[in-house]
C-alpha positions, 0 to 999 in steps of 0.5 A: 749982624752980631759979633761974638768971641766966644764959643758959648756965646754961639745959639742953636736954635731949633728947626733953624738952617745955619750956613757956614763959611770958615775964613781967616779974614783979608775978604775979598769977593771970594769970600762973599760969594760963599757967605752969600750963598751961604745966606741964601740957602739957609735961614742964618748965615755964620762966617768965622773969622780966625787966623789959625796958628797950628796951620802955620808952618815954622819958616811962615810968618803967622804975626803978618797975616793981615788982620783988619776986624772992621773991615771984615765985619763991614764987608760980611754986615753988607751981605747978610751974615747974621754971627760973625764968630772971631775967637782968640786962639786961647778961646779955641786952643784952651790948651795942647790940643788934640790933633787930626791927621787926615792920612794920603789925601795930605802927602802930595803937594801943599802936605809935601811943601807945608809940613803939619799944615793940613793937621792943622786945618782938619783940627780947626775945621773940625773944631769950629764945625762942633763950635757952630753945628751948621747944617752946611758949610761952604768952601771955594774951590780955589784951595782944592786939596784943602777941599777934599782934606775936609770931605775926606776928614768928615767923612772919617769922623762920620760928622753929620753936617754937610758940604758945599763946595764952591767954584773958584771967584777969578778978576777979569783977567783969570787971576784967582782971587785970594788974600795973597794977591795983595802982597804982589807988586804992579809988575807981578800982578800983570804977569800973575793971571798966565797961570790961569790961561796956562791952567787953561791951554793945558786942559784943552790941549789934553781934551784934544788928545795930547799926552798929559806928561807933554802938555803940563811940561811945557805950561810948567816951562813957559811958567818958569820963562816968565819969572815963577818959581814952580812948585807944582803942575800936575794933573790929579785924580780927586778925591784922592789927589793922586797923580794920574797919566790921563784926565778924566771926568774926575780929574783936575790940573794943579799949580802952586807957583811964586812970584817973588814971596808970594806964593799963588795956588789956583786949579781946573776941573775937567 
């Protein structure tokens, strides 16, 4: 594996497949299912590593984000990835960028609770797949509005490389994994996984018939009783991710809830 910092540095060789996994480092077994995918389905395998500042909001801490280069490149060398791309952001932002809105996929949840934050996102996704050119790029579907932000995004710019996205990587106990669950403290940690088994009892009681507006009250109730702040729980249309009454096939049940400071997303597909 090598690594580079700068986009120039980046070869296209012809008739080569390249699979790509955009991150923001902190890997966790998440992450490596993606690049192994990724690796396996293509003859190269380039992860980018970049912690992007314009999808920080004013009231997050962009400077504690955790940050640790050796580790990812060792975690990412041990599963096969060929480029490990980790640009400054003056190599990416070399100056007031241009920016991408992507309009009503952004406005509901993480849009409404995050100002800017999916700008943010489509402009670098945007801009590290122009830096690449993958032939596909791989995302988990644990940040499942993040998800359709890009597939409506790329759509919208008619960008000619394609998407995979993957299903969420859980621990044993249906937590889902993610950087953020390194900041939960012991006793978080062993509440944490109730909003999976919440996710869970709430499809299966709508698959059963009951109404949507019943059942994800009372998972947001029980939710609360056990000490999380709710955000959200809603049950969503995708792609759109607009609230709808009834599941379908094309639906899926949304949370973003916090323990203490950490602040956990996770989602079901019917």
């Amino acid at each position: 594996m090598i690594i580079v910092n700068k986009v120039a540095a980046i070869e296209h060789p012809a008739n080569v497949t390249t699979g790509f996994v955009p991150t923001m480092g902190a890997f966790h077994e998440g992450h490596l299912q993606l690049m192994r995918r990724a690796k396996e389905e293509n003859d190269r395998c380039v992860v980018s590593l970049f912690v992007n500042p314009t999808q920080f909001g004013k009231n997050e801490d962009f400077s504690k984000y955790p940050r640790n280069l050796e580790r990812d490149a060792e975690l990412a060398e041990s599963v096969g990835v060929d480029i490990l791309f980790a640009p400054t952001p003056e190599e990416v932002y070399p100056r007031a960028s241009s920016m991408i809105h992507v309009p009503e996929v952004t406005e509901r949840w993480e849009g409404a609770h995050r100002p800017g934050h999916f700008d943010g996102v489509a402009t670098v996704v945007c801009k590290l797949f122009n830096m690449v050119q993958p032939t596909t790029s791989y995302f988990g579907l644990k940040d499942l509005q993040q998800c359709m932000v890009v597939q409506r995004m790329s759509e919208d710019l008619n960008l000619p490389y394609a998407l995979k996205f993957e299903p969420t990587v859980r621990e044993p106990d249906g937590l889902a994994m993610s950087s953020r669950n390194a900041y939960l403290t012991e006793e978080q940690r062993a509440v944490a996984p109730m909003i999976y088994r919440q996710l869970t009892r709430c499809k299966d009681a709508l698959v059963d018939g009951s109404l949507a507006a019943t059942e994800l009250s009372a998972s947001e109730a029980a939710l609360k009783n056990a000490g999380f702040a709710v955000d959200y729980f809603e049950l969503v249309e995708l792609p759109s991710m607009q609230p709808v009454p009834v599941w379908s096939s094309n639906s899926a049940i949304i949370v973003t809830a916090r323990l203490g400071t950490t602040r956990l997303l996770d989602n079901i597909l019917f």
